[in-house]
DSSP file (Angstrom, degrees, kcal/mol; ACC not computed):
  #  RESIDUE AA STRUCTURE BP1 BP2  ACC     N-H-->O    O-->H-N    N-H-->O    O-->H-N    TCO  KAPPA ALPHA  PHI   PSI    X-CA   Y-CA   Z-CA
    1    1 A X              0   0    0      0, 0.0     2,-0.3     0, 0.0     0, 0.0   0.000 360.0 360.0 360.0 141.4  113.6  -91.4  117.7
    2    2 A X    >   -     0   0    0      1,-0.1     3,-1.5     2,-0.0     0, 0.0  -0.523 360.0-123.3 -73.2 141.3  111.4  -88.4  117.0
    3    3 A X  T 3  S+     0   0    0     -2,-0.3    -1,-0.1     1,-0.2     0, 0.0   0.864 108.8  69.9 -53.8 -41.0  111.7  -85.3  119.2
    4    4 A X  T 3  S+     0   0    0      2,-0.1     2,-0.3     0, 0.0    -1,-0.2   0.391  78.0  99.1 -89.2  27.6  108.1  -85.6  120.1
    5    5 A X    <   -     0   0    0     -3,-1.5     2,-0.5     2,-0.0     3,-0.1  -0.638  56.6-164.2 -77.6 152.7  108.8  -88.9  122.3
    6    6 A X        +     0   0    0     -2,-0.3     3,-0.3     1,-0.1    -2,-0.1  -0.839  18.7 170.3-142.9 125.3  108.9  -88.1  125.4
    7    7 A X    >   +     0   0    0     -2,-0.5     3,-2.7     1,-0.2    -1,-0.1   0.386  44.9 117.9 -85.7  -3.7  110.6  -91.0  127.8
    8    8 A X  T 3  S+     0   0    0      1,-0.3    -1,-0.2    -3,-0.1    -3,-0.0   0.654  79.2  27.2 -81.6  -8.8  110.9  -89.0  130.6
    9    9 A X  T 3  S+     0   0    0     -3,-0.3    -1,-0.3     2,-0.1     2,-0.2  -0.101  90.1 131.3-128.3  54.0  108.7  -90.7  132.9
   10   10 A X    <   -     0   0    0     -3,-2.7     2,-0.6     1,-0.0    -3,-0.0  -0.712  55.3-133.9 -77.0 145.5  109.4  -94.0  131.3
   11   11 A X    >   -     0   0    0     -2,-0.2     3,-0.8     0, 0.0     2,-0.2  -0.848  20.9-131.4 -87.2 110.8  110.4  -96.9  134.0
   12   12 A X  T 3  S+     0   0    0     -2,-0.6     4,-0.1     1,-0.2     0, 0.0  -0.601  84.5   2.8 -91.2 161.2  113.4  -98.9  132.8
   13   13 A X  T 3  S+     0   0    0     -2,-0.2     4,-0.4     1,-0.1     3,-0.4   0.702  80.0 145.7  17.3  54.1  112.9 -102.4  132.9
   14   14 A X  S <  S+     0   0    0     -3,-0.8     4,-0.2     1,-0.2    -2,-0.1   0.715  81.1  29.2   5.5 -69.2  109.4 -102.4  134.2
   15   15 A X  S  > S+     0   0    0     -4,-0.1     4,-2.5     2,-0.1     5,-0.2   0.136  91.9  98.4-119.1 -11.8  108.4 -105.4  132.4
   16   16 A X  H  > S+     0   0    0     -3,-0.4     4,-2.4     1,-0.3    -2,-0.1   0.978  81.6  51.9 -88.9 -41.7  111.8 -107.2  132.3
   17   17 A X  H  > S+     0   0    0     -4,-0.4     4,-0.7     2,-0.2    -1,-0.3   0.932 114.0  46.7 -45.8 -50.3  111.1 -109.7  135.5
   18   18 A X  H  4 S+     0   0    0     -4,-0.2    -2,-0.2     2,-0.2    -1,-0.2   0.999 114.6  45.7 -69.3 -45.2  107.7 -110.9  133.8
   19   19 A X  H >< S+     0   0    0     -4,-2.5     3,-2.1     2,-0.2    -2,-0.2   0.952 112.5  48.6 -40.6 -87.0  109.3 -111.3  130.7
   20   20 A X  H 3< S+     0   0    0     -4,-2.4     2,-2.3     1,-0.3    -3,-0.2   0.392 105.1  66.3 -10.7 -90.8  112.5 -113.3  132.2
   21   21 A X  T 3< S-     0   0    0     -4,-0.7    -1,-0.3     1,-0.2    -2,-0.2  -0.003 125.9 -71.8 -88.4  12.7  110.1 -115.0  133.7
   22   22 A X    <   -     0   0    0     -2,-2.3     2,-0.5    -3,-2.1    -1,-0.2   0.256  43.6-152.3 113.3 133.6  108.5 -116.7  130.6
   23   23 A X        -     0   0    0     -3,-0.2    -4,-0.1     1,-0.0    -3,-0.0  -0.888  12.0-179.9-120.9 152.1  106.1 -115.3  127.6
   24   24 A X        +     0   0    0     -2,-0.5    -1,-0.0     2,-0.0    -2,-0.0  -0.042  13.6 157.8-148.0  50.5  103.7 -116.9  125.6
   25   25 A X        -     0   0    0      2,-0.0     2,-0.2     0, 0.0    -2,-0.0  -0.318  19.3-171.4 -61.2-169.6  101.9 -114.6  123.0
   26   26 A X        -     0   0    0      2,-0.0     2,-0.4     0, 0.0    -2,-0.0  -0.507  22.4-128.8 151.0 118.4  100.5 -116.9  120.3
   27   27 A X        -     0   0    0     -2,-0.2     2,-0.5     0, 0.0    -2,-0.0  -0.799  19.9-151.1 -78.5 122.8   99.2 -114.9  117.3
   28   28 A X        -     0   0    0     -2,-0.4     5,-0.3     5,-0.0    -2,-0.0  -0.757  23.7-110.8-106.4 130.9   95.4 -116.1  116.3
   29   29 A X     >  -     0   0    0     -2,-0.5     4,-1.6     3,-0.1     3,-0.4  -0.095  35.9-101.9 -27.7 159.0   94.3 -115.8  112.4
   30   30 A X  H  > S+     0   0    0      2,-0.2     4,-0.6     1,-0.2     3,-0.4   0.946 118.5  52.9 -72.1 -58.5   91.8 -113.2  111.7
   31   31 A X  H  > S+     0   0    0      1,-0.3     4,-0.9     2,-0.3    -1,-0.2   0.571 111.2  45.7 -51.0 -35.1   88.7 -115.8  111.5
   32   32 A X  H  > S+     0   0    0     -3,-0.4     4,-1.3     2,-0.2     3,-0.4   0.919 108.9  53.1 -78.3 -31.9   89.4 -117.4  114.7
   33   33 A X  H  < S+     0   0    0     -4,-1.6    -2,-0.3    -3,-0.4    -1,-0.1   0.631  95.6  66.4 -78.9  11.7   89.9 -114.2  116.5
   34   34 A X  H  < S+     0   0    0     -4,-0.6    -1,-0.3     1,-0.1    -3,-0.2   0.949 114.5  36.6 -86.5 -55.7   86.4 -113.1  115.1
   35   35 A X  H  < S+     0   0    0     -4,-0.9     2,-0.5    -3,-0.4    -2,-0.2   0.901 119.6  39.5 -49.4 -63.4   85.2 -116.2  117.6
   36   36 A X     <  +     0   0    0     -4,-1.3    -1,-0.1     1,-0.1     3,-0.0  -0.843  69.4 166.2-119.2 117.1   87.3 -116.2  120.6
   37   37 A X        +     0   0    0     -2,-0.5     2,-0.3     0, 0.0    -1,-0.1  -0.024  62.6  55.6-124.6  30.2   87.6 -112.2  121.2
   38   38 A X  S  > S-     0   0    0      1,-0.2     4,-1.1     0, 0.0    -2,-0.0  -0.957  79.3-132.1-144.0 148.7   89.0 -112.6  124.7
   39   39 A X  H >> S+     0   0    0     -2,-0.3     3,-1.6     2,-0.2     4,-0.9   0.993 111.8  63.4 -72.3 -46.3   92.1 -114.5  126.0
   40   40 A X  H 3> S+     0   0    0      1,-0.3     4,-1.6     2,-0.2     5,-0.2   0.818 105.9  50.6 -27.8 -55.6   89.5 -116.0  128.9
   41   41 A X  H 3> S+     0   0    0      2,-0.3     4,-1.4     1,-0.2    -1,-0.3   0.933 109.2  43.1 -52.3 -56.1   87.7 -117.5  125.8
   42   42 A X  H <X S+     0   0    0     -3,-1.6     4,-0.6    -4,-1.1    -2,-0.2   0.581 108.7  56.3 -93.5 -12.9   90.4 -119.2  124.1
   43   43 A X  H  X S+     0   0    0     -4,-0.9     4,-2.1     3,-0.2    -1,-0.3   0.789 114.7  48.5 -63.4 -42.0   92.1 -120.8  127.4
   44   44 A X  H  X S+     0   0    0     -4,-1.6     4,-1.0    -3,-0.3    -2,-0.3   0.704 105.5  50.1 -43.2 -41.3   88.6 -122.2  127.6
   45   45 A X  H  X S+     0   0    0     -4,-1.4     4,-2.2    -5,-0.2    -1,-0.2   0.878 114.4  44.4 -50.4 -48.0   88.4 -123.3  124.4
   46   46 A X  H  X S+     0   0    0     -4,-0.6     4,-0.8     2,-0.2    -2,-0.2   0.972 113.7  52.5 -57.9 -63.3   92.0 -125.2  124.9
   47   47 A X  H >< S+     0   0    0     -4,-2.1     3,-3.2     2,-0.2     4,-0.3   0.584 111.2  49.6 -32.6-100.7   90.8 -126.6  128.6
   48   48 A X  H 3X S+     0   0    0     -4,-1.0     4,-1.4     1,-0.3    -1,-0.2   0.374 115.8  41.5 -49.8 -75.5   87.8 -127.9  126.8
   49   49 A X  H 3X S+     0   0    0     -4,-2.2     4,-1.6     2,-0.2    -1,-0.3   0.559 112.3  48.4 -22.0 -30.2   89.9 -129.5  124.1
   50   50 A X  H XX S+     0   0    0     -3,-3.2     3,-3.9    -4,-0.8     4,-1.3   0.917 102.6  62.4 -85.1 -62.7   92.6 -131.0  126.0
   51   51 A X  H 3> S+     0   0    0      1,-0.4     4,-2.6    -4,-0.3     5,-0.4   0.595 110.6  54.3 -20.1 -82.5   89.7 -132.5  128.5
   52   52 A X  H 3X S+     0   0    0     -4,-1.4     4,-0.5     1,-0.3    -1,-0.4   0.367 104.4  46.0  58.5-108.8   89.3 -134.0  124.8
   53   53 A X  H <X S+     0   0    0     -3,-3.9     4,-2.1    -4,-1.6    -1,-0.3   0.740 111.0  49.3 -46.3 -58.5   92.4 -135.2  124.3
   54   54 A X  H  < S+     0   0    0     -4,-1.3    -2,-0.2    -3,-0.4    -1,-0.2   0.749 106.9  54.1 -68.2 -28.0   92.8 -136.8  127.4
   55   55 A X  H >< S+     0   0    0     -4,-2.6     3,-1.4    -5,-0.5     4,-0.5   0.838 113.7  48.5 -81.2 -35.2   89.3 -138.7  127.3
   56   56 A X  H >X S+     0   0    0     -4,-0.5     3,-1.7    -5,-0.4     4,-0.6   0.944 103.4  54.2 -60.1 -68.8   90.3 -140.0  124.2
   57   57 A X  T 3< S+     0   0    0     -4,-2.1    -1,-0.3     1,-0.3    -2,-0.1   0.220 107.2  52.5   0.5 -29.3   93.5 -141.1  124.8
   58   58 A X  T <4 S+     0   0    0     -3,-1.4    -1,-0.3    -5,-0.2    -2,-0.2   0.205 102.4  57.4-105.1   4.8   92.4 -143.2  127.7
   59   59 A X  T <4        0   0    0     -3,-1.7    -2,-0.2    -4,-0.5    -3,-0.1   0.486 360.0 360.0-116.0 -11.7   89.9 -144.9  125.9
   60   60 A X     <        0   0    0     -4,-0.6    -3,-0.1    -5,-0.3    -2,-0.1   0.695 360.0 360.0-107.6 360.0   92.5 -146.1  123.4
């Protein structure tokens, strides 16, 4: 570590109960994220898609 960190009002395990508790990052290519520039966008995108899926799926 470099001297000029300074941890000292760092929390320890902050984060570690939301983690435990499941992650889901998902990296997007540079060309989709130029479209969908919000996560609110791209869970919309997916809803819209599964909606989709599911109509399709019933029809077959």
């Amino acid at each position: 570590m470099r001297k000029e960190y300074d941890f000292s009002k760092g929390v320890r395990g902050k984060y570690a109960a939301k983690y435990k508790a499941g992650t889901n990052i998902v990296l997007l290519d540079p060309d989709v994220a130029k479209v969908f520039k919000t996560p609110r966008s791209v869970n919309q995108a997916l809803r819209s898609l599964t909606q989709i899926l599911k109509s399709q799926s019933q029809k077959a």
